[in-house]
KEVEXMI-671428 format. One line per 8 residues: number of its first residue (from 0); their letters; for each residue x, y, z of C-alpha. Coordinates in pm, 1 decimal, m for minus. Example, Ala and Ser with C-alpha at 12.3 -4.5 7.8 and 13.67 -1.06 7.14 Angstrom:
<atoms>
0 = as = 1230.0,m450.0,780.0  1367.0,m106.0,714.0
</atoms>
This chain:
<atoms>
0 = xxxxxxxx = m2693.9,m250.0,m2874.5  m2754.3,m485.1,m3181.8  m2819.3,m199.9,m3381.1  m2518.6,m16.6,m3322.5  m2313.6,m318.3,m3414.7  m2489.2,m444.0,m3715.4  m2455.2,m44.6,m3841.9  m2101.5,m103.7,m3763.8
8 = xxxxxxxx = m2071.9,m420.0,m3893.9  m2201.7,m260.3,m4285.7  m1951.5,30.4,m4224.5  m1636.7,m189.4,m4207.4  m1499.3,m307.0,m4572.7  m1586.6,m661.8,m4677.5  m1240.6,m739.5,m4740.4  m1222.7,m725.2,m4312.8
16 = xxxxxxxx = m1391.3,m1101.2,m4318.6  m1246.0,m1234.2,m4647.8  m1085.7,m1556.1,m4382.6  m1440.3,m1685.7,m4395.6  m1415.6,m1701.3,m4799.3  m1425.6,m2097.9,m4907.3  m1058.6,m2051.1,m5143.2  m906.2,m1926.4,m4772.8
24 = xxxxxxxx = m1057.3,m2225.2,m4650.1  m930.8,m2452.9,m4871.5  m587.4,m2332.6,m4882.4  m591.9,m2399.9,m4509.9  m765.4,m2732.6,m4496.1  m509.6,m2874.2,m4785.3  m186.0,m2750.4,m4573.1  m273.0,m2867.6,m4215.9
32 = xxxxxxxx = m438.2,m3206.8,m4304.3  m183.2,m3511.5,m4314.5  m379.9,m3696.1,m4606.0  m404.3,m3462.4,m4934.9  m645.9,m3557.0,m5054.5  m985.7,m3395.6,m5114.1  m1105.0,m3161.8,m4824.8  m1450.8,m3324.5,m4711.6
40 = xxxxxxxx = m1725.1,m3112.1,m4577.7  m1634.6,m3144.6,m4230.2  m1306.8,m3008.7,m4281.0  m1410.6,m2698.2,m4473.3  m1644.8,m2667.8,m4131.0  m1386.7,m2723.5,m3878.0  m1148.6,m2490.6,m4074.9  m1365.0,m2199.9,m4080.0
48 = xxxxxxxx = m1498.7,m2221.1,m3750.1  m1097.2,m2262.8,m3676.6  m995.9,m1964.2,m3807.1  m1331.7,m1772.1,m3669.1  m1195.8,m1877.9,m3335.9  m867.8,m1779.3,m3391.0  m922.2,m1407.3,m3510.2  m1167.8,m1345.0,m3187.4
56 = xxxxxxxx = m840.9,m1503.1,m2973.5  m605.9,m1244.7,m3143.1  m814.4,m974.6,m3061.5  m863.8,m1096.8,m2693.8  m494.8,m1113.5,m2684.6  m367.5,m760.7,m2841.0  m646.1,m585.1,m2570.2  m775.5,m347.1,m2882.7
64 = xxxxxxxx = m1145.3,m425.5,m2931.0  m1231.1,m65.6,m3029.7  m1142.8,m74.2,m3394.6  m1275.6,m445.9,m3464.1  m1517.3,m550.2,m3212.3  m1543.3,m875.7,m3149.0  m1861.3,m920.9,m3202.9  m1917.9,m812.5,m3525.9
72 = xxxxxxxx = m1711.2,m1095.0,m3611.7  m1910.0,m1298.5,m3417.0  m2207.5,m1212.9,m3595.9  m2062.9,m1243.0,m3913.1  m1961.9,m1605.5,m3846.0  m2332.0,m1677.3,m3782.0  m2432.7,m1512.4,m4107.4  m2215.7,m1749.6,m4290.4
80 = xxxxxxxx = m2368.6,m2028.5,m4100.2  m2088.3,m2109.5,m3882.3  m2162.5,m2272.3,m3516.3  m1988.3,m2181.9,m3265.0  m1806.3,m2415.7,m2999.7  m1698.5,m2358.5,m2619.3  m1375.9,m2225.9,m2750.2  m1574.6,m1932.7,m2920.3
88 = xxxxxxxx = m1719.6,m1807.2,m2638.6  m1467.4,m1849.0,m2420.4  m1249.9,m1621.3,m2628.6  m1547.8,m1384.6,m2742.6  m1597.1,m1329.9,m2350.6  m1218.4,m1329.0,m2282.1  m1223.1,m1007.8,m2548.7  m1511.9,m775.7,m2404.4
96 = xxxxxxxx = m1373.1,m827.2,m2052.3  m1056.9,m639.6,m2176.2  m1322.2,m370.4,m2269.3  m1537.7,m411.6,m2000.2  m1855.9,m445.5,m2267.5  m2111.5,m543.5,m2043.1  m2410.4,m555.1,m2294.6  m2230.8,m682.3,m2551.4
104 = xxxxxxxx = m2111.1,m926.5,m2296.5  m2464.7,m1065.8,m2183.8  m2556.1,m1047.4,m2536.4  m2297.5,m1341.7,m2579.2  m2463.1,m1493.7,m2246.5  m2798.2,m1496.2,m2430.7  m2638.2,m1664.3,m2746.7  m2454.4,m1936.9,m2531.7
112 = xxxxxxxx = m2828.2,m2024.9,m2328.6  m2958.9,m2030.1,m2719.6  m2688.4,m2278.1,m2827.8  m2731.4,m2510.4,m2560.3  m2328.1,m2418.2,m2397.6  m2510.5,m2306.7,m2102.7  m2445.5,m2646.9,m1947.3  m2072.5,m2619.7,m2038.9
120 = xxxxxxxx = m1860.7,m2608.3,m1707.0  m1537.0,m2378.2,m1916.5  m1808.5,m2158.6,m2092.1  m1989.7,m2072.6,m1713.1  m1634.4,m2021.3,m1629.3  m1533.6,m1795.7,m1870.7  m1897.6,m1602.0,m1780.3  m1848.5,m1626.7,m1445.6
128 = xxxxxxxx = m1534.2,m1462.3,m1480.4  m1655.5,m1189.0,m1696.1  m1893.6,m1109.0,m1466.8  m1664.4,m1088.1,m1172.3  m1418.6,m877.4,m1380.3  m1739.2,m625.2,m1411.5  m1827.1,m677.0,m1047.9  m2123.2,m796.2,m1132.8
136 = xxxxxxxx = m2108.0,m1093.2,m849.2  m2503.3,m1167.8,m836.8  m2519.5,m1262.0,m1273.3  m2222.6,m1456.6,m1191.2  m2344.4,m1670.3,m878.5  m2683.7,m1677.3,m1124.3  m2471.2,m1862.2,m1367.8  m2296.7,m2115.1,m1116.2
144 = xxxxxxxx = m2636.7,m2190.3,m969.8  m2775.1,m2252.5,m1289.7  m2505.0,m2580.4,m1341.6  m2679.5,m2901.8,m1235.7  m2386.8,m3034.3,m1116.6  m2063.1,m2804.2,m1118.3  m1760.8,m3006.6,m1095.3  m1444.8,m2865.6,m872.6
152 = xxxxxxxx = m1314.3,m2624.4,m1103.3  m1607.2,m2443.2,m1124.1  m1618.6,m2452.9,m706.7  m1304.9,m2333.0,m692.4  m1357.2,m2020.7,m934.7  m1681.1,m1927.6,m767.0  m1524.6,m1950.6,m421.0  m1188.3,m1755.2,m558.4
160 = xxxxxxxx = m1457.2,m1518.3,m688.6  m1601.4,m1419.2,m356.8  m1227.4,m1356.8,m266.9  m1088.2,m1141.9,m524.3  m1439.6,m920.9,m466.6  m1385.6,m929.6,m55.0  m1641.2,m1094.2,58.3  m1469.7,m1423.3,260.7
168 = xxxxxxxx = m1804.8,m1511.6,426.7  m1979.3,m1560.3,120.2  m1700.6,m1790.8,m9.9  m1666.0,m1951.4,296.4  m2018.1,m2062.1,320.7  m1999.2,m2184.6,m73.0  m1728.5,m2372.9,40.8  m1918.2,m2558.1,303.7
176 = xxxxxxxx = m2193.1,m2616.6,42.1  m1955.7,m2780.1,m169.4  m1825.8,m2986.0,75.8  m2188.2,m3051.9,173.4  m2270.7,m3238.3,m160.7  m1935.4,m3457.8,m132.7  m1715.1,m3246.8,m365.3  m1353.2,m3294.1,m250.0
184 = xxxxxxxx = m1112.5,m2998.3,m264.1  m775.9,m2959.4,m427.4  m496.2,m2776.6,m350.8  m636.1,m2486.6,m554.2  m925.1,m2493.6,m388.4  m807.9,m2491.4,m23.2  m518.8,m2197.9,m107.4  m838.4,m2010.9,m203.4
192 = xxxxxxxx = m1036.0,m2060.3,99.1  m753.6,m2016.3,335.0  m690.2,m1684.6,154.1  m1060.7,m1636.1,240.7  m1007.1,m1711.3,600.9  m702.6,m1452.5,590.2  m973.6,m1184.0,518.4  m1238.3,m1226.0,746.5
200 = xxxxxxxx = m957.7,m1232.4,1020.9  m1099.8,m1475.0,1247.0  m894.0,m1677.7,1411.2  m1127.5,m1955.0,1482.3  m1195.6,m1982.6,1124.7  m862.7,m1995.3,1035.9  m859.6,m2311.7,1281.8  m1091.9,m2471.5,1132.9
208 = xxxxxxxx = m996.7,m2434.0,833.5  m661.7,m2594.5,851.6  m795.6,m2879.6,1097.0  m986.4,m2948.3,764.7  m619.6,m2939.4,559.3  m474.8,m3150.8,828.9  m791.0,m3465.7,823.9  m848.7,m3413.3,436.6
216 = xxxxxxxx = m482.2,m3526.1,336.6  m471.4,m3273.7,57.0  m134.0,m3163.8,4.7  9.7,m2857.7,93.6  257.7,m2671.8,m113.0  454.8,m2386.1,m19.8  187.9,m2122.7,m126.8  m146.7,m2321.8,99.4
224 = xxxxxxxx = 176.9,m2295.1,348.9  272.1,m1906.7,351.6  m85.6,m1840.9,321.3  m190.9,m2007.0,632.2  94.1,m1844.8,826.1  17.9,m1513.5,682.7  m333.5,m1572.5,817.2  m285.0,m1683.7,1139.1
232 = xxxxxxxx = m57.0,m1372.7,1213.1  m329.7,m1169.5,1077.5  m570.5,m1286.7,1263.4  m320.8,m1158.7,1573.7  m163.3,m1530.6,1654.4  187.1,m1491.2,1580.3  193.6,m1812.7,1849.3  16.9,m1991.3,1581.1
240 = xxxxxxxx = 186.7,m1872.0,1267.7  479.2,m2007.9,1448.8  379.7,m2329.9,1564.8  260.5,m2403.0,1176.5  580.2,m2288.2,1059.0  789.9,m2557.2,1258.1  564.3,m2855.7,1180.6  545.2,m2779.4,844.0
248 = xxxxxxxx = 752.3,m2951.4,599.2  682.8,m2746.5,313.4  961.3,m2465.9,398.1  1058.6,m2329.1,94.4  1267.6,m1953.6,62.1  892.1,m1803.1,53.6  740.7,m1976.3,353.7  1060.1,m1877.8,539.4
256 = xxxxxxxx = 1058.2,m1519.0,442.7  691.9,m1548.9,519.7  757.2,m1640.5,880.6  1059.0,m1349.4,913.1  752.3,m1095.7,792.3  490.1,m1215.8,1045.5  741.5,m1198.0,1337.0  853.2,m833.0,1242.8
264 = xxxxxxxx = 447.6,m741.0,1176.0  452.7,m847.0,1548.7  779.7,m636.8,1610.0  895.4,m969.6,1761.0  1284.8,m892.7,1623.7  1444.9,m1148.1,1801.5  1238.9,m1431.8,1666.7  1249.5,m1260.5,1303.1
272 = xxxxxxxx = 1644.8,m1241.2,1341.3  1686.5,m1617.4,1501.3  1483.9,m1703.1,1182.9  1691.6,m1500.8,910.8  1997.2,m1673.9,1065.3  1905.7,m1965.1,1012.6  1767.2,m1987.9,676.4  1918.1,m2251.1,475.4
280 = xxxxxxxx = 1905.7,m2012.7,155.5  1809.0,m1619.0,136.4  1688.6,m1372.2,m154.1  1675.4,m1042.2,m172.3  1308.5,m1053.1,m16.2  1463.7,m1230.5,306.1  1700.3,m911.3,315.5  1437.2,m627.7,253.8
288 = xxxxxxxx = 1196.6,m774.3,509.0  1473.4,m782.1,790.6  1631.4,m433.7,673.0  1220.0,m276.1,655.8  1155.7,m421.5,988.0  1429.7,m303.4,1162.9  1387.3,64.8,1023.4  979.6,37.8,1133.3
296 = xxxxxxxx = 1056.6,m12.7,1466.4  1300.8,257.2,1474.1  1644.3,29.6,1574.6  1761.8,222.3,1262.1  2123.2,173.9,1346.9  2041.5,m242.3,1302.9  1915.7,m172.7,969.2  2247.1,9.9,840.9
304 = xxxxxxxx = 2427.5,m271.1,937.7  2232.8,m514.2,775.0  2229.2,m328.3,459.3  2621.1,m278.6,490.5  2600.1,m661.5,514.8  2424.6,m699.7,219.0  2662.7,m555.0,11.0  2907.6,m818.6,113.5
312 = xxxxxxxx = 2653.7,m1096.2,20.2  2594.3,m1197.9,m298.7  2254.7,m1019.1,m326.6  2253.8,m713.8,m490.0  1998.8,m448.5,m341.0  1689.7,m356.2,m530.8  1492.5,m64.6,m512.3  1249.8,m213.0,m268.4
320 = xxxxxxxx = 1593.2,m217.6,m50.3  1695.7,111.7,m96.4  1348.0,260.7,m40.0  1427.0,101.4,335.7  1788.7,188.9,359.4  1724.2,550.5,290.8  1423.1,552.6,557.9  1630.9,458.4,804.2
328 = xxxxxxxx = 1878.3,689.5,724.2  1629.2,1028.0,711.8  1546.1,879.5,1035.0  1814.6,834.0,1197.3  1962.1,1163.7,1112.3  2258.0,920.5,935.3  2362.8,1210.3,643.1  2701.0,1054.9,579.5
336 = xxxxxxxx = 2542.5,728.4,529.2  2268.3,873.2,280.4  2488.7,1051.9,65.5  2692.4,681.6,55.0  2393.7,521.3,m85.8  2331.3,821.2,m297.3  2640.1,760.8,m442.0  2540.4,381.8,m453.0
344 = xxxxxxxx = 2268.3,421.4,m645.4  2433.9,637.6,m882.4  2733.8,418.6,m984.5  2513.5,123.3,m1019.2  2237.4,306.3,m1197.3  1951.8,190.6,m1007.6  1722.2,547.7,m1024.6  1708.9,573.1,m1409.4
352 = xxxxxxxx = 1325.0,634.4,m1421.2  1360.1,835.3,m1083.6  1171.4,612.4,m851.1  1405.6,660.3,m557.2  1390.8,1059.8,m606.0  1104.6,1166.7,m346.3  1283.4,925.4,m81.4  1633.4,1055.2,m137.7
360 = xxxxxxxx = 1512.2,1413.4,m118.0  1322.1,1320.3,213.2  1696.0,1199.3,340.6  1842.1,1463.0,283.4  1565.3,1741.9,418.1  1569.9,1484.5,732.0  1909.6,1480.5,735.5  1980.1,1899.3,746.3
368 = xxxxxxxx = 2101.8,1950.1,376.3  1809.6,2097.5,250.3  2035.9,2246.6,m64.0  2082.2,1909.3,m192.8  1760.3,1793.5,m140.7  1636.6,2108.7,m413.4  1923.3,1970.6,m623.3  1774.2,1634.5,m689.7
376 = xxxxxxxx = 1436.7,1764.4,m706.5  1504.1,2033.2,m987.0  1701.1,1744.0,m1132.2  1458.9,1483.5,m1125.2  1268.1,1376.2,m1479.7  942.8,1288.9,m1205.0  766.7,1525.0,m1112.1  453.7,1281.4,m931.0
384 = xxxxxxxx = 239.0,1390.9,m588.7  572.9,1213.1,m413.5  849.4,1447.9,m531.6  643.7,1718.7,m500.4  499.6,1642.4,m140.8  897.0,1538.2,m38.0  1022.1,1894.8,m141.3  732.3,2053.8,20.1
392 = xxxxxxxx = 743.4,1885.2,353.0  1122.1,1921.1,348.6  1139.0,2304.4,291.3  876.2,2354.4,545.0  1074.2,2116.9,811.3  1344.3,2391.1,754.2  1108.5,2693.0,797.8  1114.9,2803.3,413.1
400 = xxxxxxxx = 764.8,2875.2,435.0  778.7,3186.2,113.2  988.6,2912.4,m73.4  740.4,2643.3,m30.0  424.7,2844.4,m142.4  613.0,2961.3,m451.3  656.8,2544.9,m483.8  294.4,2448.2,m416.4
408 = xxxxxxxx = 216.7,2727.1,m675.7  419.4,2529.2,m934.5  290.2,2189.4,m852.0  m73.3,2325.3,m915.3  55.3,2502.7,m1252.7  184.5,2092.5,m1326.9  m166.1,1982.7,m1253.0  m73.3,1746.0,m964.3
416 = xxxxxxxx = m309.8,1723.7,m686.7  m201.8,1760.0,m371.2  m289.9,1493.9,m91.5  m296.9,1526.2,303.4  73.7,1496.0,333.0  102.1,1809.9,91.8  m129.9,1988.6,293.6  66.7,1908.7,598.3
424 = xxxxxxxx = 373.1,2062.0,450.2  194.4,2386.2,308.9  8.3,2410.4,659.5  287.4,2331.0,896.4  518.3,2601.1,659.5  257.2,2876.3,722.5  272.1,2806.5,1113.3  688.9,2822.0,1108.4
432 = xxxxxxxx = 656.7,3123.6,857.3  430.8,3302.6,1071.5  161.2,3385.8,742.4  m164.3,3379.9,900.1  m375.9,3475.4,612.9  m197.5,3217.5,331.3  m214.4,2978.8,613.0  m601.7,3050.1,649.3
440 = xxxxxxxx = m665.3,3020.3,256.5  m478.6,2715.3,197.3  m627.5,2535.7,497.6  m1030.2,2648.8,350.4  m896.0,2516.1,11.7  m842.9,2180.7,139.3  m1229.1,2071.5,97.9  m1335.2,2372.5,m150.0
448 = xxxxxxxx = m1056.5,2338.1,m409.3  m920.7,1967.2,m389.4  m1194.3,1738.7,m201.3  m975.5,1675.3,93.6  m1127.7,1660.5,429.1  m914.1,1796.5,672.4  m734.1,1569.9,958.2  m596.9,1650.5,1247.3
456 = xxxxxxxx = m289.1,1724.1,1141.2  m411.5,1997.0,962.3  m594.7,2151.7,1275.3  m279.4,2078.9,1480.4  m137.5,2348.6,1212.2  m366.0,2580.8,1202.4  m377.5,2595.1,1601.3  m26.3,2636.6,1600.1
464 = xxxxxxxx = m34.4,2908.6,1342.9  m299.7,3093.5,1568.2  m129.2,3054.9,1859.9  219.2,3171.0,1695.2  61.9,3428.1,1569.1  m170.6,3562.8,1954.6  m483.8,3428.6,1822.3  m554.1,3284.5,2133.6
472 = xxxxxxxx = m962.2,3270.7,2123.0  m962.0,3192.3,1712.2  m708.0,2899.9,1773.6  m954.9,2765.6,2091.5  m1250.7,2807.7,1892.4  m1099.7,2578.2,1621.3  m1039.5,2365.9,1854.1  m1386.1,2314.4,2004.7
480 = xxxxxxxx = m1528.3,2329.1,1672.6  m1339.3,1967.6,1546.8  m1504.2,1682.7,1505.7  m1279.2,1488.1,1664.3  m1173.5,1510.8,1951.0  m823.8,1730.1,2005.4  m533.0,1544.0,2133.2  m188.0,1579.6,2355.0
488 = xxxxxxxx = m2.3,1756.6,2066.2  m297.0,2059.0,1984.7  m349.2,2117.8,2345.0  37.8,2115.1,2426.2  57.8,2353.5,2129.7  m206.9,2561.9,2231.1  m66.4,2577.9,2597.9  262.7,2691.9,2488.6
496 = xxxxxxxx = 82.3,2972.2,2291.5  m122.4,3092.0,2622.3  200.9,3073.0,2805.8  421.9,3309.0,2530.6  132.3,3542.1,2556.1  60.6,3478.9,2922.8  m302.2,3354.0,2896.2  m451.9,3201.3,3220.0
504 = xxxxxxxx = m767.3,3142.4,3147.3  m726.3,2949.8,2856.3  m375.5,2834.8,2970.5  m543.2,2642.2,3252.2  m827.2,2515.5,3003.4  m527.6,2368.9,2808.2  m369.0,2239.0,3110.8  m688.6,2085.0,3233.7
512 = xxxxxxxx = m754.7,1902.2,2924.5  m362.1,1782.0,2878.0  m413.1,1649.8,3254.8  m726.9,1446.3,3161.1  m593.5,1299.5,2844.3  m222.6,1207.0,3033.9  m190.9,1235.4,3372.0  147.7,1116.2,3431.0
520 = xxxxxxxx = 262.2,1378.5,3193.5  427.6,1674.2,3401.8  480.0,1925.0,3109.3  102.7,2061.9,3138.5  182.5,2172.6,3521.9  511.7,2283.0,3442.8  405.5,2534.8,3153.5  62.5,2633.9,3360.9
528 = xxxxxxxx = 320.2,2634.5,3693.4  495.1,2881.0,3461.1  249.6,3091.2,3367.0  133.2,3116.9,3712.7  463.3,3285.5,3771.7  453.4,3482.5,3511.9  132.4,3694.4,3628.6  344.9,3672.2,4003.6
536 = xxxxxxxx = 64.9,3359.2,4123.0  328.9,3226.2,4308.6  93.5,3026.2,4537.0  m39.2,2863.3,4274.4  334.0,2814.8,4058.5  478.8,2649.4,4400.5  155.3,2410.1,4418.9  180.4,2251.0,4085.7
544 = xxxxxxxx = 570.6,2223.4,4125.7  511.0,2067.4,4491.9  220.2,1809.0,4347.2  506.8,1730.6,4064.4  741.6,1608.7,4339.5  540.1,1443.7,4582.3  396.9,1231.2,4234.8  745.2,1195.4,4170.1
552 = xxxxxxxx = 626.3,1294.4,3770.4  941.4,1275.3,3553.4  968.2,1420.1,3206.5  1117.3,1226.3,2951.2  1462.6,1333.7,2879.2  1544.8,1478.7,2613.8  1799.7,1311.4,2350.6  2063.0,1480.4,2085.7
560 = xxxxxxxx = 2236.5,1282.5,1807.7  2568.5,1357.8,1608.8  2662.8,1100.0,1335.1  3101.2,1022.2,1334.0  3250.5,802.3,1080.3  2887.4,680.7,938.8  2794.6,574.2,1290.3  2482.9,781.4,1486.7
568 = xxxxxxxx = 2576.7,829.1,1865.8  2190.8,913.4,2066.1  2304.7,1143.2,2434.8  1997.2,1180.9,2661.4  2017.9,1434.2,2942.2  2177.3,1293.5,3271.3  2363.4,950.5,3037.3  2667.2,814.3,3143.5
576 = xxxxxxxx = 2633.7,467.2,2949.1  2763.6,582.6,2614.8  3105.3,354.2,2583.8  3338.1,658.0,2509.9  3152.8,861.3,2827.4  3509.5,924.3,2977.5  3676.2,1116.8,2673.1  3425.8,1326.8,2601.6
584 = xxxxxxxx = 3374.9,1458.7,2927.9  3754.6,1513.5,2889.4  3702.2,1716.3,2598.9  3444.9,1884.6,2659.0  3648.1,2014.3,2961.5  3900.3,2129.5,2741.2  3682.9,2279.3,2493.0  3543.8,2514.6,2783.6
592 = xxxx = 3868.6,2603.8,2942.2  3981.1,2711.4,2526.6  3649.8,2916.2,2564.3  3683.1,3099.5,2877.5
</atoms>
């Protein structure tokens, strides 16, 4: 390693180090001291190692270390017969972690032992943390251990560098070592550790922990604050998060939206409305956590309105919002309400770099307007694994399967990678498009072409392929060769397959396992009661139909949507609660008397 940069060092013009010539020197000295008179020899030292310092900070600072390494200016300076102080290292290490130089990097570490800096608490920190930012955690803890008595900054960064590498038990116990030897925390130091706790997810840690806050008197500022909530409903204690909350007096906008975002984590709505309410200021934040929590837990309908409520607020929605908005709306089936915030977005320019493309094509495919989902994508100037996956998945959800080969053709031709998602789309396609053999290559390319293990998604597709396409003892065999195990939607797939090509034997090996994996599910005996029928087993139809009755098994009804005036009206089978139930039984009456 020296030898490559001393040969680079005598390739690089001499001009490169002419600051370290004594006229450059003196010009400086002269200007920046008050008294003009003659520069002494201490100035002529403290200007040059000055501007040796500064020069290794620029290059730390512009991030491009290739064309003058650090080092060989460095090395230079020693030539010369500069010394270097704490602030030289501390920017010659602050450089080569920008490159991630490692030798070079513990070459420094071996000049600051040599020039007695090792017992420097900011020069182990600046090692310490060019270690860490190499991941090399052991040569950092080597360098802590090696103070004789680290004060509470260097604590703190040794602790916060457990954390940022995700390993809370090892900064946990540091932290109980310092404690051990009397060293008092500050609010720095007790943010980290609590984010520590947060990690390790243990609730009586977390406890502990801010028992210790509570007895130590070390103030708490909003961030210790949101942090400790944060953990606490991470660790599963929303009860807790909540209790903090209230007898906290740090409540800030953060700690508040904090609060809202634990609540909804816990789909606890109420609590994470009551809260929004009654925040004494809001932010956008406060707005996209209620509008995302809402659309999570599917009450999709609650996050329009609260959108539409935005609007009239003085908050303008960001993309984070929108990325919500339009969720709820490809989920809700709400196309009138899409194409509003479509138009939105367009007006107020908010999808210049076409961030919001892949969701807005995913409304619209949701949504049933599948043209105008093409639209944006052929329009879109990014074409990422999202827009791509969003087209795919949408043409597939509307049986395009030709359209979305030719598609996943073109994405490869882009070199973009497809994911699990993508293969989901291609896959599920295949099955709706009834092509057995593409649907048999792509699924073999998963692992052999991009490194993707298949999930079970992707054997739910292929067994519904098979069993689209009669391939009864294929599709089973795929099944029994998974390794996991299948669940309720491949062996309700592969039951409806035995009972379009009237199967028994496997039909009741479908059946059997449905039974075991839900048994308050009446669908398997219903289809196997059907295929019973089928083959004239009437004995056996009428059994599973009586044992259906007399365990009074109910399927779940099934529900239709239409969306009127921006508003999505839900109808299950057998409802009578919808407010406008009256008039549309009357018209509905009419519209069949204009029929017959």
């Amino acid at each position: 390693m020296r030898a490559c940069i001393q040969q680079r060092f005598h390739q690089l013009p001499h001009e490169r180090f002419s600051f370290l010539h004594p006229p450059r020197i003196h010009a400086y000295t002269v200007a920046n001291v008050e008294n003009p008179s003659a520069p002494t020899g201490e100035d002529y030292a403290y200007a040059n190692v000055f501007l040796w310092n500064t020069v290794i900070r620029k290059q730390a600072e512009n991030g491009d270390i290739t064309r003058d390494p650090p080092l060989l200016y460095y090395i230079q300076g020693l030539r010369t017969g500069l010394r270097p102080n704490g602030r030289t290292f501390m920017y010659l290490l602050k450089a080569l972690v920008s490159g991630k130089n490692v030798n070079e990097g513990e070459e420094v570490h071996a000049s600051v032992v040599r020039t007695g800096f090792a017992s420097s608490e900011f020069v182990s920190g600046a090692l310490i943390g060019f270690y860490v930012a190499n991941g090399f955690i052991g040569r950092a803890r080597q360098v802590f251990d090696e103070m004789p008595q680290p004060g509470l900054v260097l604590w703190t960064l040794m602790i916060r560098a457990y954390v940022c590498l995700t390993l809370p038990g090892e900064a946990l116990e540091l932290f109980r070592t310092m404690r051990g030897v009397g060293v008092m925390p500050d609010m720095v130091a007790v943010a980290t550790v609590v984010s520590a706790s947060a990690l390790l997810g243990d609730l009586g840690v977390a406890k502990t922990i801010h028992c210790f806050i509570e007895k130590s008197g070390v103030e708490v500022d909003a961030f210790v604050s949101s942090t400790l909530i944060n953990t606490y409903g991470g660790c599963g204690s929303l009860t807790d998060a909540y209790r903090f909350f209230r007898e906290t007096a740090m409540k800030n906008t953060v700690v508040w939206n904090t609060m809202i975002h634990q609540s909804l984590e816990h789909n606890n709505l109420d609590l994470g409305k009551q809260l929004f309410d009654s925040m004494p200021e809001r932010d956008v934040a406060s707005w996209n956590s209620m509008i995302r929590g809402f659309a999570n837990v599917g009450q999709y309908e609650e996050a329009l309105a609260l959108f539409h409520d935005m609007q009239i607020s003085v908050f303008r929605p960001n993309t984070l919002t929108l990325l919500s908005t339009l969720s709820a709306c490809a989920s809700h089936g709400a196309l009138e309400a899409g194409a509003w915030i479509h138009s939105y977005v367009n007006n107020n320019d908010l999808n210049r770099d076409g961030s919001l493309d892949s969701s807005l094509i995913d409304m619209y495919s949701k949504c049933g307007d599948i043209a105008k989902a093409i639209q944006i994508f052929e329009e879109s100037p990014r074409r990422d694994l999202f827009t791509w996956t969003s087209i795919i998945c949408g043409l597939a959800m509307h049986g395009h399967g030709k359209k979305v080969l030719c598609y996943f053709s073109a994405m490869n031709e882009s070199q973009v990678s497809p994911d699990e998602v993508t293969m989901v789309g291609v896959l599920s396609a295949c099955a709706h498009a009834g092509l057995i053999e593409q649907g048999r290559r792509h699924f073999q390319s998963m692992e052999k072409v991009f490194g993707l293990v298949p999930k079970i998604e992707h054997y739910g597709c292929m067994v519904d392929l098979l069993g689209r396409m009669g391939c009864l003892k294929e599709a089973y065999d795929l099944i029994m060769g998974m390794p996991m195990e299948a669940n309720e939607i491949i062996w309700g797939s592969f039951l409806s397959a035995c009972r379009v090509y009237n199967n028994v034997e496997l039909g009741e090996v479908a059946a059997r396992r449905l039974l075991e994996l839900d048994p308050r599910d009446p669908w398997g005996r219903v289809m196997l009661s059907n295929i019973y029928a089928e083959e004239a087993k009437y004995d056996r139809s009428m059994g599973l139909r009586k044992e259906i009755k007399e365990k009074g098994l109910k399927k779940s009804p099934g529900c239709s949507s239409i969306e009127v005036n921006g508003s999505v009206h839900g109808f299950l089978v057998e409802d009578n609660s919808h407010p406008c139930y009256n008039e549309i039984n009357s018209m509905l009456e009419k519209i069949e008397k204009l029929m017959n």
